[in-house]
C-alpha positions as CSV (number, residue, x, y, z in Angstrom):
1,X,100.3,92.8,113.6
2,X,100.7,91.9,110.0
3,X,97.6,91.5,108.0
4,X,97.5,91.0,103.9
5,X,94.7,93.0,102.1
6,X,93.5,92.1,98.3
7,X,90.1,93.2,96.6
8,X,88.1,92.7,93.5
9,X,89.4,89.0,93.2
10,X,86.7,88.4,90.4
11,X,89.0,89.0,88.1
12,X,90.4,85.6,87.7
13,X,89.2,82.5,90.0
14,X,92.7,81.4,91.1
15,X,93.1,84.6,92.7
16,X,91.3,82.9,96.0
17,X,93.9,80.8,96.2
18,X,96.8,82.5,95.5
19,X,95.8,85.0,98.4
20,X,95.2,82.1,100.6
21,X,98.4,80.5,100.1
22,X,100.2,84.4,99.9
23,X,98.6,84.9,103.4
24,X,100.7,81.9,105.2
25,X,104.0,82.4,103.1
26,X,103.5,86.0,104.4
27,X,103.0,85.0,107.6
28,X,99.8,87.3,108.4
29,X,98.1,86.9,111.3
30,X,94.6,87.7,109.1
31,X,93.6,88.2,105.3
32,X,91.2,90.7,104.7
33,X,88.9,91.1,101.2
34,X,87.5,93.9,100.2
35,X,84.7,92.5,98.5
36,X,83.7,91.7,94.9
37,X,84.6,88.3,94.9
38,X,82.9,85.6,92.4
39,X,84.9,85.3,89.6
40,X,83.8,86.5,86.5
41,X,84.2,83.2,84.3
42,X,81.4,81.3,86.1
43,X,78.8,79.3,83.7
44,X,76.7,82.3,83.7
45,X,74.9,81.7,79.9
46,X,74.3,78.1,81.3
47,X,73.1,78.1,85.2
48,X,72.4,82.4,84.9
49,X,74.2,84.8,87.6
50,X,72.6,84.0,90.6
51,X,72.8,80.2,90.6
52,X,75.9,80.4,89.4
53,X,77.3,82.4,91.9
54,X,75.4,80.3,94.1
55,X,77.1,77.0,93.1
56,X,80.4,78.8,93.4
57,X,80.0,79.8,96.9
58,X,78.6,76.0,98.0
59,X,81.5,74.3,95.5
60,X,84.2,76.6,95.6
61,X,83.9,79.5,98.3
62,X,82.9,77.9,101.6
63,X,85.3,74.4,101.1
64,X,88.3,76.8,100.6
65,X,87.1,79.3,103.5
66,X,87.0,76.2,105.5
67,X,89.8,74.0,104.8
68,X,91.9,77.3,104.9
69,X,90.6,77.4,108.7
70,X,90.7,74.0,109.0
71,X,94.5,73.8,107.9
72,X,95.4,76.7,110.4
73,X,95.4,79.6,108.0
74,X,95.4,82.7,109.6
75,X,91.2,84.0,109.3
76,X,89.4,85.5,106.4
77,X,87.5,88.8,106.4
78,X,85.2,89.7,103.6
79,X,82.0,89.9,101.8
80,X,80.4,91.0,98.9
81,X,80.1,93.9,96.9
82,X,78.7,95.3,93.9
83,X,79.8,93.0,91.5
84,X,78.4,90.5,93.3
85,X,74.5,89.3,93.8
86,X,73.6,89.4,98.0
87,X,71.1,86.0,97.5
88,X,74.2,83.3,97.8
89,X,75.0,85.7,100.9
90,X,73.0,83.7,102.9
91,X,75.1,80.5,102.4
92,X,77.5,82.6,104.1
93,X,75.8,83.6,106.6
94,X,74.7,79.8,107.8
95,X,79.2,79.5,108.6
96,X,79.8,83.2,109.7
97,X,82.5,83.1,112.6
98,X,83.6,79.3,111.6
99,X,87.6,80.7,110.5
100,X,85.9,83.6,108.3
101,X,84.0,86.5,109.1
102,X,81.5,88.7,107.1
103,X,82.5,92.4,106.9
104,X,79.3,94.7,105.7
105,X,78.3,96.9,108.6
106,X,79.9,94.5,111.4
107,X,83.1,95.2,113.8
108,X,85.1,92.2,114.5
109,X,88.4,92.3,116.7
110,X,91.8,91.7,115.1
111,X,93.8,91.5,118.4
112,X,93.2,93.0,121.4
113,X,94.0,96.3,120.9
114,X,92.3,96.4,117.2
115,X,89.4,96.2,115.3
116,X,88.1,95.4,111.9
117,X,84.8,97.4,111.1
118,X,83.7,97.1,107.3
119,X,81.0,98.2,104.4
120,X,80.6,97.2,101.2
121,X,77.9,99.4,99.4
122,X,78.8,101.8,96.8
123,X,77.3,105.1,95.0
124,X,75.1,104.2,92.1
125,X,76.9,103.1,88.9
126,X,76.4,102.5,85.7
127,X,76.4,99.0,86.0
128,X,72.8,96.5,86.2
129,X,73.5,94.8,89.8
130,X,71.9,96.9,92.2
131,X,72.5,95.2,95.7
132,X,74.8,97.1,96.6
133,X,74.4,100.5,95.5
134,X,72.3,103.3,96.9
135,X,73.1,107.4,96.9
136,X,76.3,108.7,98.2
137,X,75.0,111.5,100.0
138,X,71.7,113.3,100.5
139,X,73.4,116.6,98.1
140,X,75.1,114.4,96.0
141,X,73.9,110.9,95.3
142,X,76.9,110.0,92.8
143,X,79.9,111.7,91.0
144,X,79.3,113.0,87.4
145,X,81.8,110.9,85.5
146,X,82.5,110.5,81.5
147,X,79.5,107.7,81.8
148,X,76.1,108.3,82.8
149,X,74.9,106.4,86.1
150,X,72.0,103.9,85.2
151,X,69.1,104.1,88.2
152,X,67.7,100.8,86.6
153,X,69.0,97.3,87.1
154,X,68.2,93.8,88.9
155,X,68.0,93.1,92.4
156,X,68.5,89.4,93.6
157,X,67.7,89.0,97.1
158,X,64.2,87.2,96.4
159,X,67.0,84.4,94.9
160,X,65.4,85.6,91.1
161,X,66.0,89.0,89.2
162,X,63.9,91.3,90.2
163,X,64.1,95.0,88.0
164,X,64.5,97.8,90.5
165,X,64.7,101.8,89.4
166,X,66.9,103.5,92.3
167,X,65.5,106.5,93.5
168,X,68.3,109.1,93.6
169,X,66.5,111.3,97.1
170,X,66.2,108.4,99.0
171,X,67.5,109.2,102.6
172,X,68.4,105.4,102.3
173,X,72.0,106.8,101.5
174,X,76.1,105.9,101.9
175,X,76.2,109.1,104.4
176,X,73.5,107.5,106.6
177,X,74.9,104.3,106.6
178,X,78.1,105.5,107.8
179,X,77.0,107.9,110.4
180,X,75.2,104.6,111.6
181,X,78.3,102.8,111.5
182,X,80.3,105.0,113.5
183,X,78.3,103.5,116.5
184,X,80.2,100.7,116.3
185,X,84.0,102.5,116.9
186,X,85.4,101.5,120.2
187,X,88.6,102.4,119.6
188,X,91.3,101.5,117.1
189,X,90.1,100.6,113.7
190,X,90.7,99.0,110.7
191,X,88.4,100.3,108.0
192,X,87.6,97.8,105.2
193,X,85.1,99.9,102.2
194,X,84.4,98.8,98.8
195,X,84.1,102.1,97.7
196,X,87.4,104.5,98.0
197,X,87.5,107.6,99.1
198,X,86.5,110.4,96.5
199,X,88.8,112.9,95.1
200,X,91.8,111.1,95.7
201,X,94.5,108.7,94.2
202,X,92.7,105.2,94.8
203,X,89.4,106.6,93.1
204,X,90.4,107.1,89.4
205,X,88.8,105.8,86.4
206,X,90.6,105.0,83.0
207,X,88.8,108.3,81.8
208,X,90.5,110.4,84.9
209,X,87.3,111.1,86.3
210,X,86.6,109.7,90.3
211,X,84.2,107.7,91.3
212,X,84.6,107.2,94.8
213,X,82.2,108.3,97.5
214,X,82.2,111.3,99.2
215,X,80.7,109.5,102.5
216,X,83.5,107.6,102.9
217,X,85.9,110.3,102.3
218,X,84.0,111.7,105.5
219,X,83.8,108.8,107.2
220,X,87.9,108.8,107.1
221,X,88.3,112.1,107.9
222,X,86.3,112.0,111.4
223,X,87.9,109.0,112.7
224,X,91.3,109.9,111.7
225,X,91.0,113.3,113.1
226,X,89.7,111.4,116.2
227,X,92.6,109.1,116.5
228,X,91.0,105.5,115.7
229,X,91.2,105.4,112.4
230,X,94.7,103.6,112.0
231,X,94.6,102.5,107.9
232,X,91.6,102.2,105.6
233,X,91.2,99.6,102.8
234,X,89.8,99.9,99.8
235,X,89.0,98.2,95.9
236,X,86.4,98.5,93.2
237,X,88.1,100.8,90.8
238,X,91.3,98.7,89.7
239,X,92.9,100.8,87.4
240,X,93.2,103.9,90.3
241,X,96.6,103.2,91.2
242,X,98.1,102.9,88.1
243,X,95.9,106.0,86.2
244,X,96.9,107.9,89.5
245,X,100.6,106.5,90.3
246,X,99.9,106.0,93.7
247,X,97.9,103.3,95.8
248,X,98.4,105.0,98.8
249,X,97.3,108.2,100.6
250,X,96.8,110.1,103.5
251,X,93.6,111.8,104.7
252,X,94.5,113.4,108.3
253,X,97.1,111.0,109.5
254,X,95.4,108.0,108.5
255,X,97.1,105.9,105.7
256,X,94.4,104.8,102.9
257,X,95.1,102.1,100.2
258,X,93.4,100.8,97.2
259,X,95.7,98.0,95.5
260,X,94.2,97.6,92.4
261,X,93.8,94.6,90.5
262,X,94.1,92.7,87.4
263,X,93.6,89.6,85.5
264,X,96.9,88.2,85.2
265,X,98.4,89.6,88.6
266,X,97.1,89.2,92.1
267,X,97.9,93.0,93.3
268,X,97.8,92.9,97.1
269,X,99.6,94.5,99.9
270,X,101.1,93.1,103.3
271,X,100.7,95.8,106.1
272,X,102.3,95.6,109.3
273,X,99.6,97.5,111.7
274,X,100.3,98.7,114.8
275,X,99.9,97.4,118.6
276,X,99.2,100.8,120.2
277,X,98.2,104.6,119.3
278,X,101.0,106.5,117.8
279,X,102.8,104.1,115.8
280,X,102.7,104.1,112.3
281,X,101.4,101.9,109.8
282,X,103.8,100.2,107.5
283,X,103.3,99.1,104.3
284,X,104.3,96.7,101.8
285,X,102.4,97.1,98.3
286,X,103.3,94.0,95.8
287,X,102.1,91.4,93.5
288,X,102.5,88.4,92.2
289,X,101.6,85.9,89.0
290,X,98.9,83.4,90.1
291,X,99.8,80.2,91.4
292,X,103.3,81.0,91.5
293,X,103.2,80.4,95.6
């Protein structure tokens, strides 16, 4: 089963597109976002963050979502992530299931024999758009980097900014969230996380510190070790692959993957997933210019 797999698409608003058209020319039978997704060059000083994000998602988001299904493009699975404010999630949430599907903490089948399951929360940050963040795990709530987290920022969910100080021992963590998640395995997966694994090649920052989550890192290893885990996808630090060299490893015969991004290219990859336990995942890491397909 062929799938193509892009993240962090705020970095320039043709990427949508591109992905949407790449996803046909590529023949996949689904395209699958890893979150972060409103484009950075929205009127923000004019309509502020939220409503603009808002109006992008009722002008922009939905009518390409939909004429994409409409049109018989293969389906869409994402969401949002950190970057992004959760209030226009609910706009969303009114066409979930009609040709796209939302990803955070929800399993939706690929084929018959495979499943999607995804999360988009991350460790706290040092960044002002708290939605999305919480702890990592109850011993370590985030990863000492070369920049300080901030516990202070905005939540949105109200539809206004609302200041919000994270508390760093809140049991309301990453590892709790995933050991709920885990519920949801019935067999082979596809796991779709924001956050990348910690410690590895898809996690580094320009500084070469990590910043990836140690609960997903666990997350991975139990279900590989337990067979369903067949590839795990993953965004939010673009520069990892090319500060590490590599945009693919392997935690306990699971293949993980963090294609990076970038303004001017649309990094993806195309990966040819398998029909039945024991085969191997293939694949196919590339990019493209922007409206170039």
């Amino acid at each position: 089963m062929r799938v193509l797999f892009a993240s962090d698409i705020h970095v320039n608003p043709t990427h949508l597109f591109t992905l949407l058209a790449l996803a046909r020319e590529t023949r996949a039978r689904a395209t699958l976002v890893g979150g972060d997704i409103f484009p950075h060059a929205l009127p923000v000083k004019r309509l502020g963050a939220i409503h603009a994000q808002e109006v992008y998602t009722r002008d922009t988001l939905l009518p390409a979502l939909l004429k994409n299904a409409e049109e018989g493009g293969p389906p869409v699975f994402l969401d949002l992530a950190n970057d992004d404010f959760i209030y226009p999630r609910r706009l969303l949430e009114q066409e979930n299931g009609h040709g796209f599907h939302l990803l955070h903490k929800a399993r939706h089948p690929l084929s018959d024999h495979l499943d999607v399951i995804g999360y988009m929360c991350v460790p706290i940050t040092p960044f002002g758009r708290k939605d999305w963040e919480k702890p990592d795990t109850r011993e370590k709530p985030w990863a000492e980097t070369d920049r300080p987290v901030s516990l202070r920022g905005d939540v949105s969910k109200t539809g206004a900014r609302r200041p919000v100080t994270l508390d760093p021992l809140s049991p309301d963590t990453l590892e709790n969230d995933l050991d709920g998640l885990s519920a949801l395995v019935r067999g082979p997966f596809v796991f779709v996380s924001h956050a990348p694994p910690y410690g590895t090649p898809l996690d580094v920052l320009h500084s070469g510190y990590h910043a990836g989550s140690l609960a997903v890192r666990d997350f991975i290893r139990r279900h590989a070790l337990a067979g369903n885990l067949v590839v795990s996808l993953h965004g939010h630090i673009h520069e990892s692959p090319r500060m590490s060299g590599s945009a693919v490893w392997e935690e306990d015969g699971a293949f993980c993957l963090n294609a990076g991004q970038s303004e001017t290219l649309l990094h993806y990859a195309v990966l040819d997933l398998p029909e039945a336990r024991g085969e191997r995942v293939r694949i196919e890491a590339a990019r493209t210019f922007p409206g170039t397909v």
